[in-house]
N, C-alpha and C positions, 0 to 999 in steps of 0.2 A: 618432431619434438625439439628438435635442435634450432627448427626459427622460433618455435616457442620460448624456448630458454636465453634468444638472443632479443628477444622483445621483451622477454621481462626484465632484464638487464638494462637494455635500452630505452622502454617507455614505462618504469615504474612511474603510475600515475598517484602519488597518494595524493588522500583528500587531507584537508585540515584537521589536524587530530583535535575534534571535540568530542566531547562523553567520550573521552578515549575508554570507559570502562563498560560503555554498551556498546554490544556488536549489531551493526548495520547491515542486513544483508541487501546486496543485488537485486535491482526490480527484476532480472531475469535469472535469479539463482537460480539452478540447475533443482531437480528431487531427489537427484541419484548423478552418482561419476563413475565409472567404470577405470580405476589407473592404468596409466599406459605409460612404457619403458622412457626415460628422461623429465619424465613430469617432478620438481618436486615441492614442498608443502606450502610452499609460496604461489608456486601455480596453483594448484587446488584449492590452496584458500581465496585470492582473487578470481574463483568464480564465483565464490557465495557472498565473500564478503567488502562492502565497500575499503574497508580500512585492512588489507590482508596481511598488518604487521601485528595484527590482533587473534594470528593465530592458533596461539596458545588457549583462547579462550573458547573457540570452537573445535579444540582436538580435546576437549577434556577425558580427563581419565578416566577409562572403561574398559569393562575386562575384554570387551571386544577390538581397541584401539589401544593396547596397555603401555605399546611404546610409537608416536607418528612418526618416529625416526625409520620402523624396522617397517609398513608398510609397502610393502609389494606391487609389482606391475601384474594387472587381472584382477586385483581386490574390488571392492563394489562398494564404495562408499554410500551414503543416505542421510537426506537429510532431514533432520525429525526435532520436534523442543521436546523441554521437559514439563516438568508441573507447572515451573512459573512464567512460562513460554518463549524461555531461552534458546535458541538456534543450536545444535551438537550436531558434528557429523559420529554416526555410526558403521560399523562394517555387517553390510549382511542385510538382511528384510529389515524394513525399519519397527523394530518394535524395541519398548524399554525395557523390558523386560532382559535381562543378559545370562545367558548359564553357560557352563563352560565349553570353549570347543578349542578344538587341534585343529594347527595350520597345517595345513598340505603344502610345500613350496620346492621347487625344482633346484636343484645344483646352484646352476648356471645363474638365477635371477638373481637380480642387484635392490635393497632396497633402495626407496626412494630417499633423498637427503633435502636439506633446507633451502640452499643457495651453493651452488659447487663451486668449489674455486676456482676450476677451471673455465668457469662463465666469468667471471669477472678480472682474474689471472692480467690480461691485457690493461685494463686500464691499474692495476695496481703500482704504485712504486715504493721499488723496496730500497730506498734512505729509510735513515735513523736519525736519532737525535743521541749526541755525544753531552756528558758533561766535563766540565772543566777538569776533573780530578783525572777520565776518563781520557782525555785527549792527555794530559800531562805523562799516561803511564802506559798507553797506547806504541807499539813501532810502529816507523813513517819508512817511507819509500825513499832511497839517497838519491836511486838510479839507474842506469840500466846497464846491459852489456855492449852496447854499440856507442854510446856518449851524448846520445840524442837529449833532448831535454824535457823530450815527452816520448812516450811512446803506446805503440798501438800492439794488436793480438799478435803472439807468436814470441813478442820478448820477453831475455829473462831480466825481471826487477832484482835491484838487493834494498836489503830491509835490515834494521842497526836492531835488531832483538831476534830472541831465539823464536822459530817455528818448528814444528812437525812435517816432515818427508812424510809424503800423500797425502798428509792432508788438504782440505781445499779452504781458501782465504778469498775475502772481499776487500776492496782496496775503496779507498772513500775519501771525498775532497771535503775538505772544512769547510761551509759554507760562513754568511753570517750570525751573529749571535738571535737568541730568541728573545725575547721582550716581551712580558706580559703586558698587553695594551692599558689594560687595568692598574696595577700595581706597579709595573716597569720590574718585576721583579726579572732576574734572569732565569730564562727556563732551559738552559743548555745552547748548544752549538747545531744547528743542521747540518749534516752529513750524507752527502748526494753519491750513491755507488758508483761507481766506476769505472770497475774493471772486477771480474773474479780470477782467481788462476791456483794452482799447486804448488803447494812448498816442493823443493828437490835439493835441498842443502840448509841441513839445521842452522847454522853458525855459531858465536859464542858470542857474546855480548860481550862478555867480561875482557875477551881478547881482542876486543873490536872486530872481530871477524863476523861482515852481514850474512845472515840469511840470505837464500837465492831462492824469489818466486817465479814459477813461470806463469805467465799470462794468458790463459787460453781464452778469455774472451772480454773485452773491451768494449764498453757504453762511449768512453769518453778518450781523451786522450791522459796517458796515466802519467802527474806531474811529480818531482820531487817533491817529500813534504806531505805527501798523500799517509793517511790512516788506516793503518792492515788490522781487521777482523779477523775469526775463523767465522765461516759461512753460517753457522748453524747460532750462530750470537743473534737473536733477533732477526733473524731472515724466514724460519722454518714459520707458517702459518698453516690452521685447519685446513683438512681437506674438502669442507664444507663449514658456511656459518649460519648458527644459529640466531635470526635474527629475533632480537626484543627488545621491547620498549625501556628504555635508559630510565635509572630508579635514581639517578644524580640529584641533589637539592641545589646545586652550583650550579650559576647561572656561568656562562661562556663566552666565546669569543670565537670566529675564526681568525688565525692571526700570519696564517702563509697558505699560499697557492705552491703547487708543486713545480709549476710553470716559470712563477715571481710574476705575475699578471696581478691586478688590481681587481679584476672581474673575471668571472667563469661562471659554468653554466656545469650543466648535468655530466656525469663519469669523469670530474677533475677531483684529483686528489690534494686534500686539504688538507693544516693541521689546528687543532684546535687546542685552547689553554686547559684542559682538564684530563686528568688522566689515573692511574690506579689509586690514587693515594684520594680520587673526589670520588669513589665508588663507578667509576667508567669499566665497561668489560668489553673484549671483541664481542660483534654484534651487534651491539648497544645501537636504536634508529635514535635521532635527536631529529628536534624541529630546528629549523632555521629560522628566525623571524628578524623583521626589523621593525625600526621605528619609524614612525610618520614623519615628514618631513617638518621641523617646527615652526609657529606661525605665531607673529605678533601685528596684536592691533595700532594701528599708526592714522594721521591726521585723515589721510586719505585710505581707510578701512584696511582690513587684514590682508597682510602679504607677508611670503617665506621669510622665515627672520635672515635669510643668504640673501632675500633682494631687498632687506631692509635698509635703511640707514645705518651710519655709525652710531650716530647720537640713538637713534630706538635699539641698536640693540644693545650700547651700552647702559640704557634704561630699564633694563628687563635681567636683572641677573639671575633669570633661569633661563635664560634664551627662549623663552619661547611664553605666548599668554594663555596657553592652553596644556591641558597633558594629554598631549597627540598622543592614541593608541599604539599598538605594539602586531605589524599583521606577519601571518607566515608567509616566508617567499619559499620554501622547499625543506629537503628531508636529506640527511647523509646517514651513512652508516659506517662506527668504528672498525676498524680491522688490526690497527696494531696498538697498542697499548704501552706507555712510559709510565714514570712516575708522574710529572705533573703535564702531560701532554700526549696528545694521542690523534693517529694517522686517520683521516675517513675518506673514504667515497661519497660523494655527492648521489644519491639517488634519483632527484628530482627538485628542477626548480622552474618555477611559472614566471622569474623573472630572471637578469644576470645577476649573480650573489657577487658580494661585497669583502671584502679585509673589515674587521671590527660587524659583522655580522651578527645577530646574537643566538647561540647556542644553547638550548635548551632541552628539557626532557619534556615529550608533547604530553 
């Protein structure tokens, strides 16, 4: 089960969400699944169904399935339609008929869950996005105990605002500002983690006496000027996600790599311009798509309006003499959520994805 879980992580194959609201099943759907310990409702639906981010539509509610969350390892799933020859898995012989029954389930067994975190855990990164007001009111790192100018695991930092003794703190570099590619509007500051460690000396702010963190574990090297958290600020994420299809009317953008790469491919962490405030939730699958390359007609026939002339393409102020389609190049999924911007996983892409990519709800 456990290379199961790391191939569906790995080689999520989704198809192009068309009729995203008819479920396609599998030329070689299964009749019946018998669940077994690590499977969970993403596996089982990618046996039945082509598009298995459309599982909500084939677990529908039945008093035999009343919650796919709470689903068991030994259950017997089956796969049966209804009146109007819609695909449902059920638990038990397949008939529609449903009346009531009692689960039998052992101590020990774990239901099955959707996507664990612990599968995906590795490629996540846990930065944030600071805004302006937030950085201004934030304590920064002066320095440490040895005078170094950076420092690594095992030192103590001091920090010009008060902390909590035990508690634990993330230490975080201001990256560059964020820019909606669209509007230029500002979307806050990126904030790459650092370092985590323990407060062990309150201090007072008011007396200028720092706070003293210790540092038990270091990404980076930890510089003066660096921005103290407490961990639990935007770090804590589910211990499984419920993956579905993003209900957004806002069209998008990816506007940074977690890497600062220009191009990337499947398991890189993105972030994109839309966030709680455009209806985005953890989970949320979007499509990726772009646009065709655009093409204008010239003396000697149609060519990229990039390998055009100046004169053509200062002739064509739409840059282009066609309205080139819009095709999908891949699928990510949200995991962390802002105001106007939010963290994804790439799930899958049939090509290398791009900065200014377009984001959308399939």
């Amino acid at each position: 089960m456990l290379k199961k879980l790391l191939l569906l992580t790995i080689s999520l194959l989704f198809s192009t969400f068309l009729l995203a609201d008819v479920l396609t099943l599998n030329s070689d759907a299964p009749k019946s699944y018998v669940v077994e310990k690590g499977d969970t409702l993403w596996d089982i639906s990618a046996l039945f169904l082509k598009e298995p981010w459309l599982w909500p539509k084939l677990w529908r509610i039945n008093p035999q399935i009343t919650n796919p969350h709470l689903i068991y390892p030994g259950d017997e799933l089956h796969l049966v339609f209804d009146e109007q020859g819609e695909p449902m898995l059920v638990k038990g012989k397949p008939a529609l008929k449903w009346s009531p029954t009692v689960r039998t389930t052992l101590k020990n067994q774990t239901p099955i869950k959707t996507l664990p975190l612990d599968v995906i855990a590795p490629y996540i990164k846990y930065d944030t996005v600071l805004s302006g007001d937030m950085i201004n009111s934030l304590p920064y790192v002066l320095g440490n105990d040895e005078g170094y100018k950076s420092s690594i695991d095992g030192f103590n930092i001091y920090i010009n605002g008060d902390i909590n003794v035990g508690k634990s703190y993330a230490v975080y570099k201001k990256e560059g500002e964020i820019l909606d590619p669209i509007t230029q509007e500002s979307l806050g500051f990126y904030g790459s983690l650092v370092a985590t460690g323990k407060g062990i000396r309150t201090g007072n702010a008011q007396l200028k006496e720092p706070a003293t963190l210790y540092i038990e574990e270091a990404k980076q090297e930890v510089r003066a000027g660096s921005f103290v958290l407490p961990v639990n600020d935007g770090q804590l994420l589910p211990s499984f996600f419920t993956m579905q299809e993003a209900t957004t009317t806002k069209q998008a953008a990816i506007i940074k790599a977690s890497t600062g790469v220009r191009e990337f491919g499947k398991l890189e962490v993105v972030m994109i311009n839309v966030g709680s405030l455009d209806a985005i939730n953890q989970g949320d699958v979007l499509s990726v798509k772009r646009r065709s390359p655009a093409i204008v007609e010239t003396g000697s026939g149609p060519v990229y309006t990039s390998d055009a002339s100046r004169w053509n393409q200062l002739a064509n102020s739409e840059n282009s003499d066609y309205k080139m389609p819009t095709e999908s190049v891949g699928n990510l999924m949200v995991f962390k959520v802002f105001d106007k911007v939010s963290m994804a996983l790439i799930l899958h892409s049939n090509k290398p994805l791009r900065l200014k990519d377009i984001i959308a709800a399939p």
